[in-house]
ROZA-23589 format. One record per residue (C-alpha): residue number from 1; x, y, z; residue in one letter. Coordinates in Angstrom, 3 decimals. Example, Ala and Ser with C-alpha at 12.3 -4.5 7.8 and 13.67 -1.06 7.14 Angstrom:
<vexkes>
   k       xx       yy       zz r
   1   12.300   -4.500    7.800 A
   2   13.670   -1.060    7.140 S
</vexkes>
This chain:
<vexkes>
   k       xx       yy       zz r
   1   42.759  -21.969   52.938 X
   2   41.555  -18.573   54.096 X
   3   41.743  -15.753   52.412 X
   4   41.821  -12.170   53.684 X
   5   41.195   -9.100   51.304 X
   6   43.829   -6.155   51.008 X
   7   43.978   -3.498   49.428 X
   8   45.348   -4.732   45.588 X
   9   45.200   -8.626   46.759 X
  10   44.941  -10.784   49.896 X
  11   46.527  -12.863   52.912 X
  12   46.261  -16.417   52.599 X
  13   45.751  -18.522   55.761 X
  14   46.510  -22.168   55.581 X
  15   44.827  -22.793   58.939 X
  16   46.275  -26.596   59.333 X
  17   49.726  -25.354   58.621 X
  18   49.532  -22.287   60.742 X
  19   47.803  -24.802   63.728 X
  20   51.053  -27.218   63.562 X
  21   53.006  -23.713   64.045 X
  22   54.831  -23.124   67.347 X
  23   56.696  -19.746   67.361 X
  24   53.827  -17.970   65.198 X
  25   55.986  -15.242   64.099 X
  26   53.573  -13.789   62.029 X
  27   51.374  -11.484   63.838 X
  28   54.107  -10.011   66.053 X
  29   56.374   -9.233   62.839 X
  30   53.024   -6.983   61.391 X
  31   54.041   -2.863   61.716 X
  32   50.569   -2.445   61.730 X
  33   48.901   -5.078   64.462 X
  34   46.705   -6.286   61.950 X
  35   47.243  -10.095   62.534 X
  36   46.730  -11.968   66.097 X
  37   46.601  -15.830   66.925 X
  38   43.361  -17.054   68.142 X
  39   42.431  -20.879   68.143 X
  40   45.971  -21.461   66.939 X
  41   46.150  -19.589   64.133 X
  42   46.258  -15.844   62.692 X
  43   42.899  -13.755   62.845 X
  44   42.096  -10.338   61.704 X
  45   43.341   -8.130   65.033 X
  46   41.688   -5.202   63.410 X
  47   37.976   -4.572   61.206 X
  48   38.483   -6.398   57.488 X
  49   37.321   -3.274   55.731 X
  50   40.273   -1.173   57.498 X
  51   42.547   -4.041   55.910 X
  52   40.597   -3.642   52.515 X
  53   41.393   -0.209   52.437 X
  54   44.705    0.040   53.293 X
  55   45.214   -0.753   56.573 X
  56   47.908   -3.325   55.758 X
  57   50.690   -1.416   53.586 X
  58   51.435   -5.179   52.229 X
  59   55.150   -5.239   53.165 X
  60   55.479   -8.779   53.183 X
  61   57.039   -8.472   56.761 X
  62   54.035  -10.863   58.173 X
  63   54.726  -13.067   54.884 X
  64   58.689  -13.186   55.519 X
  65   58.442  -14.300   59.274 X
  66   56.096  -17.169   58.580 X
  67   58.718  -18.334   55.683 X
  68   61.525  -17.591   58.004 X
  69   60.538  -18.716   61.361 X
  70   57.352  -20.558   61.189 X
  71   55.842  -23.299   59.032 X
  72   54.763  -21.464   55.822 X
  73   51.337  -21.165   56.376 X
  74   50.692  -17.852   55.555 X
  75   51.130  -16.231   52.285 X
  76   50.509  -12.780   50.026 X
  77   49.038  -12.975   46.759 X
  78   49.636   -9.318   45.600 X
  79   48.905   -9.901   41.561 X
  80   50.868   -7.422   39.029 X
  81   48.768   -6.180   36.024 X
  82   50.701   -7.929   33.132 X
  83   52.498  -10.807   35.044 X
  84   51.311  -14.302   34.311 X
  85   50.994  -16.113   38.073 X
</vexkes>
């Protein structure tokens, strides 16, 4: 599992999920371009500090396709002060 910082929590990668993925809906549902597919499975298409700091408005939209059209690989952890996980 690989995670990728944002700006209150991260991306999670599940590279041997996201490698046994064909339509890797992922990166083209991003607004923001931040993911592409490289080696099979999503990268960083922009600098990780420009993600850290807001960059990607975590709107799930990356998170949704992958549930919705691919094979689950790929996953936001976006933790709420006062919510057990």
């Amino acid at each position: 599992m690989r995670a990728i910082a944002t700006m209150t929590g991260e991306i999670l990668i599940d590279e041997e999920r996201c490698a046994a993925c064909a339509p890797r809906p992922c990166a083209d549902a991003c607004p923001e371009d931040i993911l592409k597919i490289a080696g099979g499975t999503p990268v960083l298409a922009r600098s990780a500090e420009s993600v850290r700091r807001g960059l990607c408005r975590e709107c799930l939209a990356c998170e949704l396709a992958c549930l919705l059209e691919g094979a689950g690989g790929l996953q936001l952890e976006l933790p709420i002060e006062g919510l057990a996980p």
